[in-house]
C-alpha positions in Angstrom: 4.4 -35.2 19.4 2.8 -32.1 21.3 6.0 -30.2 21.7 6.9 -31.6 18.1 4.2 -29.5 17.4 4.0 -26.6 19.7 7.9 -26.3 17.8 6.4 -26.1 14.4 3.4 -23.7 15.5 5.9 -21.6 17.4 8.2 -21.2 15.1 5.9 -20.4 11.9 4.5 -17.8 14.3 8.2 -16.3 14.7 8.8 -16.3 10.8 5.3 -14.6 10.4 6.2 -12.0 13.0 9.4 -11.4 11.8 8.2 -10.9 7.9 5.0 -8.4 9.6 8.5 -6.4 11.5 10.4 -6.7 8.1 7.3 -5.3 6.2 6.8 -2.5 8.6 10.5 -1.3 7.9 10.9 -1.3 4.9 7.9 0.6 4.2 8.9 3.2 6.5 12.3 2.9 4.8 11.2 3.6 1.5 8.7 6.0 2.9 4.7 6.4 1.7 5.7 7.1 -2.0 4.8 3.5 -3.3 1.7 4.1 -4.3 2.3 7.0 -6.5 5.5 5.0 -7.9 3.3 1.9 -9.0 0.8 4.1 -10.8 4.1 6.1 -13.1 6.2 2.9 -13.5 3.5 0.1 -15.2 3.6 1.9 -18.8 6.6 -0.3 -20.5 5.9 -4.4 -19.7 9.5 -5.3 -18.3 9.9 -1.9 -15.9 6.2 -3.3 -14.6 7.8 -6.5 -13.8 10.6 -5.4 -12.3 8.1 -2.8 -9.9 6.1 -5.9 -9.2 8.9 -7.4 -8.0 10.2 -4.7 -5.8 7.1 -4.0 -4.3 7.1 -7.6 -3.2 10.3 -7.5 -1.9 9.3 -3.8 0.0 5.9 -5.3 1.4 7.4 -9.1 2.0 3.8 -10.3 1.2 2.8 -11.1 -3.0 -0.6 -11.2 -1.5 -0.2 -8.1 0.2 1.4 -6.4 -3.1 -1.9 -8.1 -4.9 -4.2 -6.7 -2.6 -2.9 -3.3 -2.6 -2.9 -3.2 -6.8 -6.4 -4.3 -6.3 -7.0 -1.4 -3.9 -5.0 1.2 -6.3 -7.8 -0.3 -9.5 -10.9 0.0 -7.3 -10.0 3.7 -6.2 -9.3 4.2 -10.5 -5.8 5.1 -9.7 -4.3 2.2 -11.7 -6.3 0.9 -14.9 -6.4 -3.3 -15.7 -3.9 -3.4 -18.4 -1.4 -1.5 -15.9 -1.6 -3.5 -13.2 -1.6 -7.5 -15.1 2.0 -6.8 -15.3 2.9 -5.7 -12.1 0.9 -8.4 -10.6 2.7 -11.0 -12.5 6.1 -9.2 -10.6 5.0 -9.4 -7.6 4.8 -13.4 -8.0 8.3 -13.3 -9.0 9.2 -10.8 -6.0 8.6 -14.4 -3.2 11.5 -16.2 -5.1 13.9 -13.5 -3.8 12.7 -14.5 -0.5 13.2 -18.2 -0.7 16.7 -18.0 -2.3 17.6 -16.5 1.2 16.2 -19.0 3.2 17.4 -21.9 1.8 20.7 -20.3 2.7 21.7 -21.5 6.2 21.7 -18.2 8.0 19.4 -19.5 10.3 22.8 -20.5 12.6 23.2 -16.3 13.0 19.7 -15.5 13.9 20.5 -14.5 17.2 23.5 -12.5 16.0 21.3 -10.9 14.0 18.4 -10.0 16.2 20.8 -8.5 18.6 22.6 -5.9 15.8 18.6 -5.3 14.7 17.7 -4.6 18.3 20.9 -2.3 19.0 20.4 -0.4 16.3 16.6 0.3 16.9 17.5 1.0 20.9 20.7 2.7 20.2 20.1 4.8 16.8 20.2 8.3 16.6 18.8 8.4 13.4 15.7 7.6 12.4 17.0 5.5 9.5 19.4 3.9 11.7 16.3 2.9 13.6 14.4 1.6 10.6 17.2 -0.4 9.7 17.5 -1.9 13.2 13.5 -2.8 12.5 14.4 -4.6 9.2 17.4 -6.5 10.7 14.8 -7.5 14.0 12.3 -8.9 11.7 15.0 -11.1 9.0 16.3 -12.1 12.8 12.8 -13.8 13.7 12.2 -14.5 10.0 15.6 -17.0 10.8 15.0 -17.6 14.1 11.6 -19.2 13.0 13.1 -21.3 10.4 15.3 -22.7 12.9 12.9 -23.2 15.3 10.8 -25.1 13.0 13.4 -27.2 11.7 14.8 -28.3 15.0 11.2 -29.3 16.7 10.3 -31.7 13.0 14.5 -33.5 13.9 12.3 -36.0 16.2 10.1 -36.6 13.2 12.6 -38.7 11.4 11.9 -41.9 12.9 8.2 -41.2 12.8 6.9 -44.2 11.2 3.2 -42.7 10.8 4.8 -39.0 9.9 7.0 -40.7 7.5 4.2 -43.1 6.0 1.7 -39.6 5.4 4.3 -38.0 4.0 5.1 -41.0 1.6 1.4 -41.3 0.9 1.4 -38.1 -0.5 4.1 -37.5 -2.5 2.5 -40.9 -4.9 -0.9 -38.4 -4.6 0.9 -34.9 -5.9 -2.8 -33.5 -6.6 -3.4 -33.8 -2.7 -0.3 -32.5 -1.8 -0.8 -29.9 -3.9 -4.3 -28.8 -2.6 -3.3 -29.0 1.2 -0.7 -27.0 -0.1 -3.1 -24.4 -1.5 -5.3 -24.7 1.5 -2.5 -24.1 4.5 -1.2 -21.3 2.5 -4.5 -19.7 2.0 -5.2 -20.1 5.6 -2.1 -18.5 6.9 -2.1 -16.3 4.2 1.5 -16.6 3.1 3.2 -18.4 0.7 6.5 -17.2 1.7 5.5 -19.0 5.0 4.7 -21.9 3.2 8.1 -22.2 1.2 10.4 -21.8 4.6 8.3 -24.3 6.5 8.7 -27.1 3.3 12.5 -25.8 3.1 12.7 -26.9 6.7 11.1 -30.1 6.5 13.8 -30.5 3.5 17.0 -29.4 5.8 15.9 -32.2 8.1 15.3 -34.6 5.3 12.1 -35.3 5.8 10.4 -34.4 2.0 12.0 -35.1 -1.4 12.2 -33.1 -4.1 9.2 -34.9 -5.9 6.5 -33.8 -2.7 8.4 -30.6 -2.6 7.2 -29.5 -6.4 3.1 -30.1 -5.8 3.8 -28.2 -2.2 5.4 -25.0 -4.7 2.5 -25.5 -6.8 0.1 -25.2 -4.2 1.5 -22.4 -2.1 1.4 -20.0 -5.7 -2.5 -21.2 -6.2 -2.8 -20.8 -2.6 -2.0 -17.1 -2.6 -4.7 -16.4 -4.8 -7.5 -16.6 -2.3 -6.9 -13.6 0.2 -7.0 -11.0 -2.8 -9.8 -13.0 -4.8 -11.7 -12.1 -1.3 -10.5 -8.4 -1.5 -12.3 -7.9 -4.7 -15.6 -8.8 -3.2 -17.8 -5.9 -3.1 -14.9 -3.7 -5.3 -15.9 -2.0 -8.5 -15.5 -4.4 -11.5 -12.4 -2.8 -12.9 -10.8 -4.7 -9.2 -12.9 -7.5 -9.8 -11.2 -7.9 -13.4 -7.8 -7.9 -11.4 -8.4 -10.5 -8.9 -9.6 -12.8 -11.9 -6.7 -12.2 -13.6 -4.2 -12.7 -10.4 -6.2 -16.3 -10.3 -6.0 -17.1 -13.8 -2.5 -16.4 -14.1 -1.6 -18.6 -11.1 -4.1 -21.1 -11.9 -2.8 -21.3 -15.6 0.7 -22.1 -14.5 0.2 -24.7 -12.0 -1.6 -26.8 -14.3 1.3 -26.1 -16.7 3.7 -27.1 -14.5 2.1 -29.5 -12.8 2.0 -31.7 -15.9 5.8 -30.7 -16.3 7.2 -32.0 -13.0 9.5 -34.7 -14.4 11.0 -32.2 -16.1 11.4 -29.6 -13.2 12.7 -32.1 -11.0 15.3 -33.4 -14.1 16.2 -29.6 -14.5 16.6 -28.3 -11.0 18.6 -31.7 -9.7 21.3 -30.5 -11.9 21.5 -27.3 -10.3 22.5 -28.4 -7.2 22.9 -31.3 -4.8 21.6 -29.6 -2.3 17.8 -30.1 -1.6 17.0 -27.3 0.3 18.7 -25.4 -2.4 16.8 -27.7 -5.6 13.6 -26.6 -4.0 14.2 -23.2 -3.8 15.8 -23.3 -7.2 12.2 -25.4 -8.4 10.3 -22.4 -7.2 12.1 -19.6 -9.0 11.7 -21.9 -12.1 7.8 -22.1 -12.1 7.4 -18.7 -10.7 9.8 -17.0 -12.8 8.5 -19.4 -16.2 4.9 -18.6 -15.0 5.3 -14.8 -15.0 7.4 -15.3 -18.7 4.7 -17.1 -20.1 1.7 -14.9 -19.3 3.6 -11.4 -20.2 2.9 -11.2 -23.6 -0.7 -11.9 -23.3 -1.8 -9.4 -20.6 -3.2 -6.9 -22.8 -5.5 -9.7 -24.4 -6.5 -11.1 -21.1 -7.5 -7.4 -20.2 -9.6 -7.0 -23.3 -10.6 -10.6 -22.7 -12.0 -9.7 -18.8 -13.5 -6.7 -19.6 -15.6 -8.2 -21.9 -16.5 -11.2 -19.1 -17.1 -8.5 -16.6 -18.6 -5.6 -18.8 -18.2 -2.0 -17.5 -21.4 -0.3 -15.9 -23.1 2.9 -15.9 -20.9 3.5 -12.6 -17.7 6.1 -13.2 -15.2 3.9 -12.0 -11.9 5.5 -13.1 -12.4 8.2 -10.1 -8.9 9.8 -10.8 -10.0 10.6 -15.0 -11.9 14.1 -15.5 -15.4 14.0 -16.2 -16.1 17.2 -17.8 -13.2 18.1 -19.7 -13.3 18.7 -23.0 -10.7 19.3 -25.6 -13.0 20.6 -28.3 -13.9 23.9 -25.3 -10.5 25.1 -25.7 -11.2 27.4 -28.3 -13.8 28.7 -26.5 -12.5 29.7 -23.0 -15.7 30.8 -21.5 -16.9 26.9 -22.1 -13.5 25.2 -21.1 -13.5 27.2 -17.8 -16.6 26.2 -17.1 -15.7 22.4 -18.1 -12.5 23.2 -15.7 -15.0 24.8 -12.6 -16.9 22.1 -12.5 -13.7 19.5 -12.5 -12.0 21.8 -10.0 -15.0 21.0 -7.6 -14.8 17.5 -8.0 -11.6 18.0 -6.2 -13.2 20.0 -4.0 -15.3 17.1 -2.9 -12.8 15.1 -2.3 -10.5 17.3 -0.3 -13.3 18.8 2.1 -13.7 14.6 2.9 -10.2 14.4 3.4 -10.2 17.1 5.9 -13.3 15.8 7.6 -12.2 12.2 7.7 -9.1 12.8 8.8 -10.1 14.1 12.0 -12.3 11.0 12.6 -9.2 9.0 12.3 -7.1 11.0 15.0 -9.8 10.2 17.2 -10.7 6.6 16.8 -7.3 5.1 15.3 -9.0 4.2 12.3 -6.7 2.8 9.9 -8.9 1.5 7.3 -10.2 5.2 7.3 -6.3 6.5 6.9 -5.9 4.0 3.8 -8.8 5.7 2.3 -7.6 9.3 2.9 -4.2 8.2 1.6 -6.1 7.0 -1.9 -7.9 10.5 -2.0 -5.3 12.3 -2.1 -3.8 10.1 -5.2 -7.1 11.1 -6.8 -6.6 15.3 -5.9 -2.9 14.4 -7.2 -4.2 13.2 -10.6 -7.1 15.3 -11.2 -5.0 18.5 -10.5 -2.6 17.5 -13.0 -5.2 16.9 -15.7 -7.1 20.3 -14.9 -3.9 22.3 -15.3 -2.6 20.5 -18.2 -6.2 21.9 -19.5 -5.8 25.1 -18.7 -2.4 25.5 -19.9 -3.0 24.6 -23.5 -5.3 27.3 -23.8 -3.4 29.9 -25.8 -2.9 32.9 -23.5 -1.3 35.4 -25.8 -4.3 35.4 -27.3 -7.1 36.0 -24.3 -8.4 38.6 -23.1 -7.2 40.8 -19.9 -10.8 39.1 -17.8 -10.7 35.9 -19.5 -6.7 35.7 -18.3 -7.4 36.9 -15.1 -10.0 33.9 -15.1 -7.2 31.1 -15.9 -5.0 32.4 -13.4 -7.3 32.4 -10.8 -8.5 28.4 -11.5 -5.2 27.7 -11.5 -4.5 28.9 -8.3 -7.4 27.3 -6.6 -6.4 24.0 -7.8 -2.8 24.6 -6.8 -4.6 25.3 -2.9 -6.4 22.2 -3.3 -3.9 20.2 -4.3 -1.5 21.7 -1.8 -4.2 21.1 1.0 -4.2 17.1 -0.5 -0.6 17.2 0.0 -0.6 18.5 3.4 -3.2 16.0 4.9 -1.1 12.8 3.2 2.6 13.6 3.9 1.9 15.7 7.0 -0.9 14.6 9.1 -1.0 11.1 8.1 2.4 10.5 9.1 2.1 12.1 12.5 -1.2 10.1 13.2 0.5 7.1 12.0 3.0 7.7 14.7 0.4 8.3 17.3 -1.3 5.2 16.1 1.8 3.3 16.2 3.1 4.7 20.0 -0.5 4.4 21.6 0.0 8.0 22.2 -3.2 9.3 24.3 -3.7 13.0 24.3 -4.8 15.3 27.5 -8.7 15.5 27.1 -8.2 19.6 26.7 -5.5 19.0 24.1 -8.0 16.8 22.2 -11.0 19.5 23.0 -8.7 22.4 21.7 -8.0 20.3 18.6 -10.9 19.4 17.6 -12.4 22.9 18.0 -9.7 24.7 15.8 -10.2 21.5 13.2 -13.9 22.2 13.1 -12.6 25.9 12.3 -10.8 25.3 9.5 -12.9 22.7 8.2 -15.9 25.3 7.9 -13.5 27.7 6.4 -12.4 25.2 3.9 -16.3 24.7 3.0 -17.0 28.1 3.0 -13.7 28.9 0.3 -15.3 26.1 -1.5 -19.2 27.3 -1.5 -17.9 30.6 -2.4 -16.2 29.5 -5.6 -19.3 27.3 -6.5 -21.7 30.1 -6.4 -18.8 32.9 -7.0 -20.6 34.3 -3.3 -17.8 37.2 -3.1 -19.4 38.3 0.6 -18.7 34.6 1.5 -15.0 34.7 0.3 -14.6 37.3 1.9 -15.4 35.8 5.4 -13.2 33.7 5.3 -10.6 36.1 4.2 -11.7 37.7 7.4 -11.3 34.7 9.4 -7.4 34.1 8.3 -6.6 36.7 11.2 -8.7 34.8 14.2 -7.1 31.8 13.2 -3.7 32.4 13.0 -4.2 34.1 16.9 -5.5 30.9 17.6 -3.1 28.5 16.8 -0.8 30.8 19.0 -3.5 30.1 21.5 -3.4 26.9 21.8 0.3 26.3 21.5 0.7 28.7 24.6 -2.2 26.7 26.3 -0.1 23.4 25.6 2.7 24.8 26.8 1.0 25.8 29.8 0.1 22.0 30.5 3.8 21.2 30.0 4.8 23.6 32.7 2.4 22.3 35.4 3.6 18.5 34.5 0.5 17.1 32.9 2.2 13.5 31.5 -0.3 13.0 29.0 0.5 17.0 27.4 4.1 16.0 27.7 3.8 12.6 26.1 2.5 14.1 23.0 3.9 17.4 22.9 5.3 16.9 19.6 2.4 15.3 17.4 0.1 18.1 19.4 2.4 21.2 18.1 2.4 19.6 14.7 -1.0 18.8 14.3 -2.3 22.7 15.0 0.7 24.4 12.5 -0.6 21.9 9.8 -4.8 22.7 10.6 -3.1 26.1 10.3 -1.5 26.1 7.1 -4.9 24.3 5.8 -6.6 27.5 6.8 -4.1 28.9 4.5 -4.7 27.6 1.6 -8.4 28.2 2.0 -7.9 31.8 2.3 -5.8 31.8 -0.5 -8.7 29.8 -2.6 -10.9 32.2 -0.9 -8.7 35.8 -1.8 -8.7 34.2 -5.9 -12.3 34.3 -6.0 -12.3 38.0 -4.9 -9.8 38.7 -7.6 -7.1 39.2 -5.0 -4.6 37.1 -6.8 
C-alpha cells in the first residue's frame, strides 16, 4: 500500500510540475500582452467567452485565470460586468484539457519529453526554446498520468479500496465534497480530473462516482480565488462572489441532474475514460451557457450586496476630467494638469519600485509594477482623447502651445511606463529566472546611475507641478552628465570582462541593457523637462 501510494503522490506531483512548465511556456510564448488583451476583448459576451477560455488554455490553471481577473478588477483595470463573462470562459478553458487526457498519449510521454528537452537544449531560437518548454511540461503532464495510473493497477483487488470506493459512489454528496476539498487543497481541478481519469483507465470508479468527483473539482476551484479577494477592493470582492456563485449554482443543478448526465454521456462513447471526460465538458460547458445571459444582472445584483465606498476604486478612470471644460481651455488644461500628474504618481513608483525588485527578486513587487503601467496605459489614453477634442483651429497661438506641450508630457510618461514594463521587466524576469548574481560594483554602479535618473524623473515632475522653469532646466542640464555616464559605466563593465571577473561576465548582457534603458528614462524626463521650458 505505501509504494501504491508513494505512485499516486509521485505522479500527481509530475502532472503538477509538468502543467507549472506548460504554464511558464506558453506565457512566454504568447509574451506579456495578456493583460492588456483581457481588458479590449470582454465588451461583446461570446468574444469574452471565447478570451476566458484561451486564457485558461495559455495559463493551464481556471484558478489561476480567476485569480488574475480578480487582480486586473482590484487594480480597476477591468470593471465587474467585464470580467463575469470571461470568468465563466475560463471554466470552460479545463474541459480542453481533460479531452487530451483522456486520450491515451500517456504511452509517448517519454517520446515526448525527449523532443521537448531537445528542442529547449538544442534551439537556436528563442521560440524554438519555448516550444521545447511547452512540449517538456505536456511530457510530465503524461508521464504523471501514467505514473498514477500504473501504481492504483494493484488496487483492483483491494477489498477495502474497492469497498470505500463503493461506499461512496451510494453517498454522491460525500464524494462530491472530498472532491471539493482535495481540489481545493492542491489547488487544481485539472489535477483532479486526470487523477479520477486514471482511476477510470484502471477501472477502478464508474461513471456514477465519476459525476459527484466533476462536481466537486468545479466547486472546488472556487476557494483559492475566494481567498484572493480577501483584503481586495470590493469591486474584486464582487468578482470572487460571483466566480462562487456561478460554480456553486451549477453543481447543484447538475447534481440533481446526474441520471440524466450519465444517460446522455453513456451514449457518447463506450469508453469510460472518454464518458467522463465527455461528462465534464457537459456540466462545464452547460454551466457557463446557463449563467451568460444573466451576468449583467448578477453584477447589478452584487453591487448592490457589496455597495461601493467612498474609496476610488476604478484607479485606471480619470478623476478630474471634465467634458463640460472643453469650451473653456484654460479650465480643461487645468482638469488635464492635474490628471497628467496622477500619472505622474504612478510612474515615479514604477521607477522607484522597480529598482527594489532588481535587488531583492521580488516578484509580487514586479506584478504590481506590471499593473501600473496598465493604469499609465489607460489614463494616457483618456487624457489625450481629452485634449484632442478641444477644437484647435480655433485657440489661441499660447493656449496651442499649451495643448501641445501636455500632450507631449503624457506621451514621455507613458513612454517611460512602456519602457519599465516591456524592457526592464523582461530582463529582470530573466535574471530572476537564471539566478543571475551581479558583481557587487556592477550592482553599486547601477544603483547609483538609477538613483540619478530617478531624481531627474522627480525633478521633470516637480517642475511641471509648480511650472519651476529654473528646475526644468536642471534637469535639462543634467541630460549631458548622464548620457557620459552611461558610457561610464559600460566602459567600467567592460573593464571587469577583460580582467575575467565571472560574475561581470555572467551578466554582461542584462547589465548593458539595464543602464541603456535607465538612460533612455533620463530621456524622456528631459524631454518632459524641455516642454515645460517651452522647448517643444
Amino acid at each position: 500500500m505505501f509504494f501504491v501510494l508513494m505512485g499516486l503522490i509521485g505522479g500527481l506531483a509530475l502532472f503538477l510540475y509538468g502543467m507549472q512548465i506548460t504554464s511558464k511556456g506558453l506565457k512566454n510564448t504568447f509574451g506579456n500582452k495578456l493583460k492588456q488583451i483581457l481588458s479590449t476583448l470582454s465588451k461583446n459576451k461570446l468574444i469574452a467567452l471565447s478570451t476566458g477560455i484561451i486564457l485558461t488554455f495559455t495559463i493551464q490553471s481556471s484558478t489561476a485565470a480567476s485569480s488574475l481577473l480578480v487582480s486586473l478588477v482590484n487594480t480597476g483595470i477591468m470593471t465587474l460586468s467585464q470580467t463575469l463573462s470571461i470568468l465563466l470562459g475560463t471554466s470552460m478553458g479545463t474541459t480542453l484539457a481533460a479531452q487530451i487526457i483522456a486520450f491515451r498519449i500517456s504511452d509517448y510521454a517519454f517520446l515526448i519529453i525527449v523532443v521537448g528537452f531537445g528542442l529547449m537544449i538544442l534551439g537556436r531560437k528563442r521560440k524554438q526554446r519555448f516550444i521545447g518548454n511547452i512540449l517538456l511540461g505536456i511530457g510530465f503532464i503524461f508521464l504523471g498520468m501514467k505514473v498514477m495510473s500504473e501504481s492504483v493497477s494493484p488496487l483492483k483487488d483491494h477489498a477495502l479500496f474497492k469497498e470505500t470506493l463503493t461506499n461512496l459512489e451510494h453517498i454522491p454528496l460525500l464524494a462530491l465534497l472530498v472532491s471539493a476539498l482535495f481540489t481545493s487543497l492542491i489547488q487544481s481541478s485539472t489535477a483532479t480530473m486526470g487523477l479520477t481519469i486514471s482511476l477510470a483507465m484502471q477501472g477502478l470508479i464508474s461513471l456514477n462516482l465519476a459525476i459527484p468527483i466533476i462536481l466537486g473539482s468545479h466547486l472546488g476551484s472556487a476557494s483559492t480565488v475566494f481567498f484572493a479577494g480577501i483584503g481586495a477592493t470590493r469591486s474584486a470582492k464582487r468578482v470572487t462572489w460571483a466566480n462562487l456563485l456561478f460554480k456553486l449554482g451549477g453543481v447543484i443543478i447538475f447534481f440533481l441532474l446526474t441520471s440524466s448526465i450519465i444517460a446522455l454521456v453513456q451514449k457518447t462513447s463506450m469508453n469510460l475514460p472518454r464518458q467522463i471526460a465527455n461528462a465534464h465538458a457537459l456540466i462545464i460547458i452547460g454551466n457557463a451557457l446557463i449563467f451568460l445571459p444573466f451576468t449583467e444582472r448578477l453584477a447589478k445584483l452584487l453591487e448592490k450586496i457589496i455597495p461601493k465606498t467612498e474609496e476610488v476604486e476604478s484607479l485606471q478612470k480619470p478623476k478630474f476630467l471634465d467634458l463640460g471644460a472643453l469650451k473653456t481651455p484654460e479650465i480643461a488644461f487645468y482638469l488635464a494638469s492635474k490628471e497628467i500628474l496622477r500619472i505622474s504618481n504612478t510612474v515615479e513608483e514604477m521607477v522607484l519600485g522597480i529598482m527594489q525588485v532588481f535587488l531583492n527578486n521580488d516578484e509580487k513587487l514586479l506584478n504590481n509594477i506590471d499593473q501600473q503601467d496598465m493604469i499609465v496605459d489607460n489614463l494616457s489614453r483618456e487624457i489625450t482623447r481629452y485634449l484632442t477634442k478641444i477644437s484647435f483651429e480655433t485657440l489661441s497661438e499660447e493656449n496651442s502651445r499649451e495643448a501641445f506641450k501636455l500632450l507631449y508630457i503624457v506621451d514621455d510618461l507613458e513612454h517611460i511606463g512602456d519602457l519599465i514594463d516591456k524592457n526592464l521587466i523582461p530582463l529582470i524576469e530573466k535574471k530572476i529566472d537564471h539566478s543571475l548574481i551581479f558583481s557587487e560594483k556592477g550592482v553599486e554602479e547601477i544603483k547609483n546611475m538609477h538613483q540619478e535618473i530617478y531624481n531627474n524623473l522627480r525633478s521633470a515632475i516637480g517642475a511641471f507641478a509648480l511650472q519651476d522653469q529654473r528646475m526644468a532646466q536642471k534637469v535639462i542640464d543634467q541630460k549631458e552628465y548622464i548620457d557620459s555616464l552611461e558610457i561610464k559605466l559600460r566602459k567600467t563593465h567592460i573593464n571587469r570582462l577583460n580582467i575575467g571577473v565571472e560574475l561581470s561576465q555572467k551578466t554582461s548582457g542584462v547589465h548593458l541593457d539595464l543602464i541603456n534603458i535607465l538612460k533612455r528614462i533620463n530621456d524622456h524626463s528631459f524631454s518632459i523637462a524641455r516642454a515645460v521650458t517651452g522647448k517643444l
